[in-house]
C-alpha positions as CSV (number, residue, x, y, z in Angstrom):
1,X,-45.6,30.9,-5.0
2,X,-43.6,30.4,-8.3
3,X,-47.3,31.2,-10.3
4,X,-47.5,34.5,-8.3
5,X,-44.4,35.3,-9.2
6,X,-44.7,34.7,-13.0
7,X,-48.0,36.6,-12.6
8,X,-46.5,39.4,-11.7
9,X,-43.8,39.1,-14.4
10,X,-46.8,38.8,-16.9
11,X,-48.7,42.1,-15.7
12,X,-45.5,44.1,-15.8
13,X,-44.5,42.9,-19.4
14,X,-48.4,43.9,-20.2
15,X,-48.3,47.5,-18.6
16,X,-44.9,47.8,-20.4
17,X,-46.3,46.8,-23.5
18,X,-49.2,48.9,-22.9
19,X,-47.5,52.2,-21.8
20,X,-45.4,52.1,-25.2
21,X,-47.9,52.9,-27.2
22,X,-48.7,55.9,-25.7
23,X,-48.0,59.5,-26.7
24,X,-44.9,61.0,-25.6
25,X,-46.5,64.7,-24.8
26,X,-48.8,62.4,-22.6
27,X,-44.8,60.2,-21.3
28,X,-43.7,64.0,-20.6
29,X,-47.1,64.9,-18.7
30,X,-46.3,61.5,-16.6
31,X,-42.5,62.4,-15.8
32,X,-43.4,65.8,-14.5
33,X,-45.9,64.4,-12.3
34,X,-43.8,61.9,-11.0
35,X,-41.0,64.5,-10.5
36,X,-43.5,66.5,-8.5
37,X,-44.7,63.9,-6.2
38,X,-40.6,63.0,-5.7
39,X,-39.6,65.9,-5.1
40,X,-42.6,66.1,-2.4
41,X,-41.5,62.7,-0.9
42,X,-38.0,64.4,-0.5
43,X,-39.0,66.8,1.1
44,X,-41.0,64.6,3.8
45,X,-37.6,62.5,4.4
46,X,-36.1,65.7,4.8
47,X,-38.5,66.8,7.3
48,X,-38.4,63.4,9.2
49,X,-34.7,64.0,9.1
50,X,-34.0,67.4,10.2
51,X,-37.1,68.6,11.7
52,X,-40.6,70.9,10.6
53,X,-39.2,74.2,12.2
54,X,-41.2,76.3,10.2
55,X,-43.8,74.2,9.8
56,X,-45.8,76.5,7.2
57,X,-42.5,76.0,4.9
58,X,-42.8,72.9,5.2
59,X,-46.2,72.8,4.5
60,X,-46.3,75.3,1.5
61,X,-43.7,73.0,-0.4
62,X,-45.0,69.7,-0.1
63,X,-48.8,71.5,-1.0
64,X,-47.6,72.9,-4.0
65,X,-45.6,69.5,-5.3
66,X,-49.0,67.5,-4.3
67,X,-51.3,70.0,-5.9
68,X,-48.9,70.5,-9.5
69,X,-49.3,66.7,-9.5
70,X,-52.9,67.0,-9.5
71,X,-53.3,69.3,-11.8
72,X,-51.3,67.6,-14.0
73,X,-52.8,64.7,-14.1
74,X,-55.9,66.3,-14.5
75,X,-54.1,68.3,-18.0
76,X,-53.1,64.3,-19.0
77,X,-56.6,63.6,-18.5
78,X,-57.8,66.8,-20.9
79,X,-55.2,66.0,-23.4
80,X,-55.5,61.9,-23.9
81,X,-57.0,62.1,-27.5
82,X,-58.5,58.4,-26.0
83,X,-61.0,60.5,-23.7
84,X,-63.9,60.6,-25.0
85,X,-65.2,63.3,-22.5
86,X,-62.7,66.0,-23.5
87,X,-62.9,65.6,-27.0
88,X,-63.8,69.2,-28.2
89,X,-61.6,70.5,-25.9
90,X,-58.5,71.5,-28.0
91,X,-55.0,71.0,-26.3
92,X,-54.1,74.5,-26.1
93,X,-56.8,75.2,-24.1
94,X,-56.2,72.4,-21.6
95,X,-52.9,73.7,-21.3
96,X,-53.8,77.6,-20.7
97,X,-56.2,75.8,-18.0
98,X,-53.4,74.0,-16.5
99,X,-51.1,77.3,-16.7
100,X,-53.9,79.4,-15.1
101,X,-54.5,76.6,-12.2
102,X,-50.7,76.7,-11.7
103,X,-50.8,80.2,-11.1
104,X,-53.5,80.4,-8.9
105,X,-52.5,77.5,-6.9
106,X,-48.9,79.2,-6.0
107,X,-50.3,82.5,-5.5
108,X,-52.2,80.5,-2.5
109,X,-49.0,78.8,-1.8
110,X,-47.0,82.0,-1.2
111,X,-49.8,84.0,0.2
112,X,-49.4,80.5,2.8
113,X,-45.7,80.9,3.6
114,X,-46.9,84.3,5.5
């Protein structure tokens, strides 16, 4: 059990190690997706907790969290300058993409709530 233990110890130190070295637009991409799929947890607990009344609230909010955390991965993805897929594809663009997405996405959301 000890090795298992000093395994895991090992792989953390490595993703640490790892994750320094990367970008900080690409550190705030991650924070703002973890942020989206907290706040979306929160709101689950708070469901759990107090009830799903109105259900298509309820429904709308943890959506748009879920799907803002998609798309922002998917703008982390456009932006790494280590992807070699998206390498013509300046950042601005990626980020007009993300904005558009954004909008479309909580034009659904609202249009959801009824």
């Amino acid at each position: 059990m000890p090795r298992a233990t000093s395994d895991a110890k090992l792989l953390i130190q490595s993703l640490g190690k790892a994750y320094a070295a990367t970008p900080t637009n690409l550190k705030i991409i991650d924070l703002y997706a973890v942020f989206a799929v907290a706040t979306a947890l929160i709101q689950v607990v708070y469901m759990g907790i107090v009830g799903s009344f109105p259900f298509n609230s309820f429904l709308s909010g943890v959506l748009s969290c879920i799907g803002t955390a998609v798309l922002a991965v998917c703008l982390r993805i456009q932006v790494n300058k280590d992807n070699k897929e998206f390498k013509d594809l300046p950042p601005e663009r990626a980020f007009a993409d993300f904005v558009l997405c954004n909008l479309v996405l909580h034009l659904v959301i609202m249009n959801f709530l009824g």
